[in-house]
N, C-alpha and C positions, 0 to 999 in steps of 0.2 A: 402319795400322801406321807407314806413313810419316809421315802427320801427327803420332803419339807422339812419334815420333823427334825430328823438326824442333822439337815443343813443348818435348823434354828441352834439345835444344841451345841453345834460347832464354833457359830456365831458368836453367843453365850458365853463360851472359855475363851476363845478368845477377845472380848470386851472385858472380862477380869484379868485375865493378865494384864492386859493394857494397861488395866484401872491399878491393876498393883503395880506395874512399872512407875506408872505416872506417880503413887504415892512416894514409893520408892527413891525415887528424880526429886522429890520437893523434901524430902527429909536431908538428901543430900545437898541439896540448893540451903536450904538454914545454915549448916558446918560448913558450907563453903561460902556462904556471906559474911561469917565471924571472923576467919581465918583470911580473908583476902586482902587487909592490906598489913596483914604484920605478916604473912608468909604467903606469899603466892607461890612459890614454886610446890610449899605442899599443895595448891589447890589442885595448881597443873596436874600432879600424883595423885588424886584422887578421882579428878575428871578424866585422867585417862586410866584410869585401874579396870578398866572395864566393867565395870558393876551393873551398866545401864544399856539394853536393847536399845540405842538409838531410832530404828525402824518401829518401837512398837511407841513410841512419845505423843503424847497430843502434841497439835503444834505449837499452842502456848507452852508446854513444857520444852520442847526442843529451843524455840526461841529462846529461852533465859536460859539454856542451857550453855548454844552456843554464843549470845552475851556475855555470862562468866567465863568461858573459857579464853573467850579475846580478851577480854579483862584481866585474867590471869596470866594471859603473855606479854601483856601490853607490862603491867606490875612486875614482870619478871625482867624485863631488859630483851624482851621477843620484840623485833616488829613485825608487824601485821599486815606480811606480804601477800596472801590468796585471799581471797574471799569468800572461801566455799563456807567459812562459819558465819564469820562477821553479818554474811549477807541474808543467811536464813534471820538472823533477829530484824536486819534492815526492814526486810520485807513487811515480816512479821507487825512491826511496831509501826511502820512508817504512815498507816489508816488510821492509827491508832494515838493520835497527839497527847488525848487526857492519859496515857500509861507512863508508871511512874517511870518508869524503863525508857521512852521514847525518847530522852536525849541522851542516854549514854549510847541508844543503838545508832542515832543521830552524830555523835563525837567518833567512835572507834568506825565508823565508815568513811567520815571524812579524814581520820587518820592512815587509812588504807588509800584515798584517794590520792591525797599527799604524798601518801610511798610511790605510786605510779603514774607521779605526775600530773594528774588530773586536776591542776587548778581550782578550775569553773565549779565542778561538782564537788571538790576539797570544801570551797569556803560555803556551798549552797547548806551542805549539810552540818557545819560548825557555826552558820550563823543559825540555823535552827537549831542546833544543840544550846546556843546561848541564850534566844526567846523563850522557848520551851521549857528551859533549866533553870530562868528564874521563877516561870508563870508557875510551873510543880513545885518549887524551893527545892533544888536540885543544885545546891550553887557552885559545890565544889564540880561539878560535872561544868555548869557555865565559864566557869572562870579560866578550865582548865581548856576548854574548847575558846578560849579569850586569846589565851596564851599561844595554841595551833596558826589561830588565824592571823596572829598578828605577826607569826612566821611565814605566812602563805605570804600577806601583801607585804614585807620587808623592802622586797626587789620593785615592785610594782605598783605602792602607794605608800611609801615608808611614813606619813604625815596619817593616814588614817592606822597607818601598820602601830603607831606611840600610841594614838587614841586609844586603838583597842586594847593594848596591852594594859595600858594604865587603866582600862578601866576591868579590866582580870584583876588586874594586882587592888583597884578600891572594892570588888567582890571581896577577893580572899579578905581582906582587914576586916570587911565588917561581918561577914557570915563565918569566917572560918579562922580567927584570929588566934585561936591556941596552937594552930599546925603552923610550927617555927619553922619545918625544914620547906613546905611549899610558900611561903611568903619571902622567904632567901631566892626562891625558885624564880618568884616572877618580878622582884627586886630586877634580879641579874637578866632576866628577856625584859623589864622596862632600858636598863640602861644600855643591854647589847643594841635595841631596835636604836636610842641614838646613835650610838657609833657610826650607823648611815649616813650622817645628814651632816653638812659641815658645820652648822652653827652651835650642833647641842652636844657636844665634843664634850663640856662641861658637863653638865646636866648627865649623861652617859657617867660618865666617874663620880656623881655624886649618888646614882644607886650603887653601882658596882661596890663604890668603898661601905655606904650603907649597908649591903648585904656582908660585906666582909666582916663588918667590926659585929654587926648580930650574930653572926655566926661564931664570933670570934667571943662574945660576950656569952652563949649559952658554950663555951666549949666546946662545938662538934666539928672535931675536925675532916669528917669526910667534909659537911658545906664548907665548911674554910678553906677547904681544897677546890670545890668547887668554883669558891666566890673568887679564888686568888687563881684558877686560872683562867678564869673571863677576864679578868684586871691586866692580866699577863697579856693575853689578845688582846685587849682595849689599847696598852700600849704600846705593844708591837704597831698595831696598825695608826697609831699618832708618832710613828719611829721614834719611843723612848725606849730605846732598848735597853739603858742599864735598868729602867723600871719593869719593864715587861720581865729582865734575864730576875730579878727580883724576887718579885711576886712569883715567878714556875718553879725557882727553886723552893720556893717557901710550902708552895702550894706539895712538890714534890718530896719536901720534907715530911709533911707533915700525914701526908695521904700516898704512900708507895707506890700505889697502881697502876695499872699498863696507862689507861688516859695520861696519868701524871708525868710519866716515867716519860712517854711519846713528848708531851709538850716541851718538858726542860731537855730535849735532847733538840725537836726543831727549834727553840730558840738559842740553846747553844751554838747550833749551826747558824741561825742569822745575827750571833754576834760574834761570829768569827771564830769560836771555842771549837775549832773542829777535833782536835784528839777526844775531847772530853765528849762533847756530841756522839763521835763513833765509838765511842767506851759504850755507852749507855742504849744506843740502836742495837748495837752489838747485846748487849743485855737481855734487851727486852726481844728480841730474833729467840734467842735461846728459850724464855721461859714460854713466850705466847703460842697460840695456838689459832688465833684467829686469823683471815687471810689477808681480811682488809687493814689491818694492823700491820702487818708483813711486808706487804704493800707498800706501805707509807715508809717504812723503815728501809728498806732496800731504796727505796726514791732517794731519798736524803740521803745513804748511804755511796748511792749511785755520786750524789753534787759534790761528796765530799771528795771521792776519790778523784771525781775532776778537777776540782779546785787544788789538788795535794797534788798533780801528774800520774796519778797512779794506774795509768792504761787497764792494767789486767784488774785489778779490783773496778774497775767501770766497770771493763765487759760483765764481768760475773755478778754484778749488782744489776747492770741491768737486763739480763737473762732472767736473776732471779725475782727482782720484781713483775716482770712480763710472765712467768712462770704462775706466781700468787696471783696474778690477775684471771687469767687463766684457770685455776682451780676455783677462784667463786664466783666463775661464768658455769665452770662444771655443780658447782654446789646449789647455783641457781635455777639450772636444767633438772637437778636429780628432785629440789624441790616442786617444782612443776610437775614433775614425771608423777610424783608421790601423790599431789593434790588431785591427777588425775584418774588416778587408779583408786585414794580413795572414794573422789566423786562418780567412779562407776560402779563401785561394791555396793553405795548407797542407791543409785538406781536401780540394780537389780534386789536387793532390799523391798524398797518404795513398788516396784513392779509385780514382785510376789503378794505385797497387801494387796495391791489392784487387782489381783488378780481371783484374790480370793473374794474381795468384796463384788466383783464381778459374778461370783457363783452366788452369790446371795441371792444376787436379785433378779438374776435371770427369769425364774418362775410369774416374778409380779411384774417383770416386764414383756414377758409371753402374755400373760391375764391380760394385762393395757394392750395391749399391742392389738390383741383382736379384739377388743369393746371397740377401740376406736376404729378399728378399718369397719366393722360393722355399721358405728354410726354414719363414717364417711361415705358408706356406699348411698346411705340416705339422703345426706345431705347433699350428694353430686345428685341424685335424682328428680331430687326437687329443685333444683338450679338448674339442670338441662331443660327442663320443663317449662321451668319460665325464663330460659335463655331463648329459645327458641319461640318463645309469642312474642320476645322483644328484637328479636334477629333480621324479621321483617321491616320492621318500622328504620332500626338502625343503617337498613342497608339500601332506606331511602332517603334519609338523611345521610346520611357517606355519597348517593351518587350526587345530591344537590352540594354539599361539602367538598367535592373535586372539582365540580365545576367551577366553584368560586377561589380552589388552590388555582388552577390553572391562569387563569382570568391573570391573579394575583403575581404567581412565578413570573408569569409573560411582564408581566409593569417591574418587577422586583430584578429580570434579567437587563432590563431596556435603562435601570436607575444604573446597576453595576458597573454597564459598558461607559456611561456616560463619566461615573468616579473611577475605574479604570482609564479612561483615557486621562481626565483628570491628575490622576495620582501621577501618571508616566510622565505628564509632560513638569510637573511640581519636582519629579526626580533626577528631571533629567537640569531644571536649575537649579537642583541641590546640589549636582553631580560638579556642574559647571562651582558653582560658588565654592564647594569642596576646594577643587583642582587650584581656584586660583590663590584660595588659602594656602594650602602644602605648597603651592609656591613661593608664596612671601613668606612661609614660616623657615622654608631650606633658604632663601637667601638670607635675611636675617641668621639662621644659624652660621653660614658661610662668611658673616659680617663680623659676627661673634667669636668664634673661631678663630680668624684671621685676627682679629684685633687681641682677644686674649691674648695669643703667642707670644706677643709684642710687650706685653707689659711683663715689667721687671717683677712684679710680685709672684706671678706663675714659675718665670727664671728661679728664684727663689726657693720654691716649694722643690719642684724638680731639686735642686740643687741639696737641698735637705735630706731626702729621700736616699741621696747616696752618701753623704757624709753624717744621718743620724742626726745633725745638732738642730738647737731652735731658730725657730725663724723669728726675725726682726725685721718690722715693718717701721719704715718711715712715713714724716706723714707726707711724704711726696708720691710715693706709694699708696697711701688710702685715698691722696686726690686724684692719682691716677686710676687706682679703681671706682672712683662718684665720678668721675669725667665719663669714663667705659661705660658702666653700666644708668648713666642720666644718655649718655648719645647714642647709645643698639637697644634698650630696653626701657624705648618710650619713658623717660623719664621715671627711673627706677625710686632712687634714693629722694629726690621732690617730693615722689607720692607716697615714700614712707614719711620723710621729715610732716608733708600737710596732713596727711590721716591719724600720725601719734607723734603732737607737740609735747608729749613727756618725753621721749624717747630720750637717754642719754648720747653723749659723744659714742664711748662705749659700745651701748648698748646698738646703736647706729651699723658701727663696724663689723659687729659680730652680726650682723642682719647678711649685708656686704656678702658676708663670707658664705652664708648658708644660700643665700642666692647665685654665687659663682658654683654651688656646690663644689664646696670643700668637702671632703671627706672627714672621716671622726680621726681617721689620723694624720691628719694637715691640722687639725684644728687641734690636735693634744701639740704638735711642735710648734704652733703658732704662741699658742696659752700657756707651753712648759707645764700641762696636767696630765693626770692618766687618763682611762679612758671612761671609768665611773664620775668625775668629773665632767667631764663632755657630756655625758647623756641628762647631769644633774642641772647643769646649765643649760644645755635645750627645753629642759621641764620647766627650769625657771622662766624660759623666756616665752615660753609658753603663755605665763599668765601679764607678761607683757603685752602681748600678741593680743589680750582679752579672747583665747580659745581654749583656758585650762576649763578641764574636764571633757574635751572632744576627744573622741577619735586621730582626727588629723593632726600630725607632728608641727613643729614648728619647721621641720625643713621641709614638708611636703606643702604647707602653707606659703611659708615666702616663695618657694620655686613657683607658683603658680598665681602669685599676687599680680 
């Protein structure tokens, strides 16, 4: 009894401490919601000053704990590579929809997903951060999860990748219209996402320059910098390079920083300014500290000294870029190493409360423990009792219940043999009808084959391949391919022209080609495109095809037409 006593009182101080941590925790959570977005890095400093027994946290308090802290890296220029924080709030909130919290723990997990690639799971939880973020009026959390996702599908649905940005960017306008520097923000990801597409080329520089001249009209030259050196990438990649070298000097002018300082040095180099280039890589080696920046700087360091003949400055450029690569594979490792040792300090933490809550209860689970085995000795007694008056009966209904299995297996054995023999002989003219297919399908290829060789358009391709230049088809050439492919391929090009009387000339020929299967780089020397090109014209013809939005390609489609 004593000992109960002594273990209540134990109990006791320990639920006050707790209670004073936890208050502790929420006085700090006020100063560090004031403070987070004009100084995150003080918050970082606070949250890790140690102040707070993490072990001793309710779990709602640990939750909005580690919330704010990925908040406060994410705000700091951190990204938010482990998930050992991130993922205690996921948890936490993710049962939890009506908490005001449940879409920012829904955004910074999908931001974590996105760092490790995880697509599918990226967008699952960014589009709940953006339903969930307008249903609470959370909007700048929606808008900003607007903004993630419509990076995630850029590569992979670049037409829904605008929608959703643009509709981030009509959030921010109408919920959050005084924050000048995140509506320059999502200006410049509505007009990067055009830069994808070939037709909104335009449209692309009429945010970009929009965000420049706001930026340019509240005087902030960090955004000016930022806006002008998207502008600079916008046209870099339309090859205006006197506009691109433009805008990076301007942007470099105006905002000195390694970003800044890195871009006007690669667009010096892609417009041929290589002394100046290696002036300024050369610069920014000396001041930076970062690996991946180093990285990049030895790269282009590395082009230059080839384009200049300058043997030994390669090698040493590219030693040392491989070198920088190398240390934040090492910096990567050491982070890992650390997330793991913290996630076992925290188990053994977690394991000493369990273990004390374990002596708590010991007692009331000794008490339980024998009521019930007492009761259960009664209750199995009176069950054996009348198991056994029903033991009888049942085990004369079991032997009439066998006899009529038997009865039953015997007819059940005699059906099997009958669909057994059945089945054998059905397989045995599958087997045949098989056999005489793979044979008409090898001559036919052997048909195809043979005949391909023969025609000058394959000559052609071949003959590119080793001289690099584009290929030129005649149209004696595309009649010789609708000749080939209407005489070995059952009337290929017929049964495209009668199935889609839209079909262009064009569009016809390039059909042609993904049924010869050409490759994506037969088809860039053919077209004179790259290779982003090629896959944006397969997409397109995709909803020629009337199969946009399947699964299946348009070259897995025509090959099997």
């Amino acid at each position: 009894m004593k000992r109960f006593a002594l273990l209540s009182i134990c109990i006791l101080i320990v639920s006050l401490f707790s209670c004073s941590e936890n208050r502790e925790a929420r006085l700090l959570f006020e100063r560090v919601d004031s403070l987070m977005d004009v100084a995150p890095d003080s918050v970082l400093a606070l949250l890790d000053g140690g102040h707070l027994n993490r072990a001793k946290l309710s779990k709602e308090v640990e939750a909005k704990y580690a919330l704010l802290y990925t908040m406060a890296q994410d705000k700091s220029g951190l990204d938010v590579d482990d998930d050992s924080l991130v993922r205690i709030a996921y948890n936490y909130y993710k049962d939890r929809a009506s908490d005001s919290l449940y879409a920012k723990s829904q955004y910074y997990m999908g931001l974590y997903f996105m760092g490790k690639d995880s697509i599918y799971d990226a967008e699952m939880c960014l589009n709940r951060a953006i339903d969930r973020g307008k249903a609470l009026k959370d909007y700048k959390t929606a808008y900003m999860a607007c903004e993630q996702l419509s990076r995630s599908l850029a590569l992979s649905d670049i037409h829904k990748s605008i929608r959703i940005a643009k509709k981030g960017l009509k959030l921010q306008e109408i919920y959050d219209s005084s924050n000048t520097s995140n509506h320059i923000y999502m200006l410049v990801n509505v007009g990067n996402k055009y830069m994808y597409t070939d037709s909104g080329k335009e449209q692309a520089q009429t945010y970009l320059l929009k965000a420049k001249n706001m930026a340019e009209y509240f005087n902030d030259t960090i955004l000016m910098s930022y806006a002008m050196r998207n502008l600079s990438t916008a046209y870099m990649t339309l090859c205006n390079k006197d506009s691109a070298l433009h805008y990076a000097k301007k942007a470099f002018l105006l905002n000195n920083d390694e970003q800044s300082q890195l871009l006007y040095g690669i667009t010096l180099y892609n417009v041929d300014s290589l002394r100046i280039s290696k002036q300024i890589l050369t610069n920014i080696i000396e001041k930076t500290s970062s690996h991946k920046v180093l990285y990049s700087c030895y790269s282009y360091l590395n082009k230059i000294s080839i384009k200049t003949d300058d043997i030994k400055a390669t090698t040493e450029n590219f030693d040392s870029a491989n070198a920088k690569m190398s240390r934040l594979y090492m910096k990567a490792l050491q982070l890992r190493n650390d997330y793991y040792e913290s996630t076992i300090q925290q188990e053994k933490a977690n394991t000493l409360l369990v273990e004390n809550s374990k002596k708590k209860d010991i007692y009331i689970t000794i008490a339980i423990s024998i009521g019930l085995f007492v009761i259960s000795i009664i209750i199995l007694l009176y069950f054996y009792t009348k198991r056994e008056s029903l033991r009888k009966m049942q085990l004369e209904q079991q032997r009439h219940q066998l006899e009529l299995q038997h009865k039953e297996e015997d007819a059940r054995r005699e059906r099997e043999l009958e669909e057994c023999k059945h089945k054998l002989e059905m397989e045995a003219v599958e087997k045949r009808h098989q056999d005489e297919l793979a044979n008409r399908e090898l001559q036919i290829k052997l048909m195809r084959d043979h005949l391909l060789s023969k025609l000058a358009f394959k000559k052609k391709i071949a003959k590119t391949k080793e001289e690099n230049k584009a290929i030129k088809l005649t149209d004696d050439d595309w009649k010789d391919i609708e000749t080939f492919l209407d005489g070995s391929d059952n009337l290929f090009v017929e049964r495209i022209r009668k199935n889609y009387p839209d079909m262009t000339k064009k569009d016809l020929q390039f059909c042609m080609l993904l049924r010869l299967r050409c490759t994506t780089q037969d088809l860039m020397n053919i077209y004179c495109i790259n290779e982003e090109s090629v896959k944006h014209k397969k997409y397109l013809f995709k909803g020629k095809l009337g199969i946009q939005g399947q699964e299946t390609s348009a070259f897995q489609y025509i090959s099997h037409y």
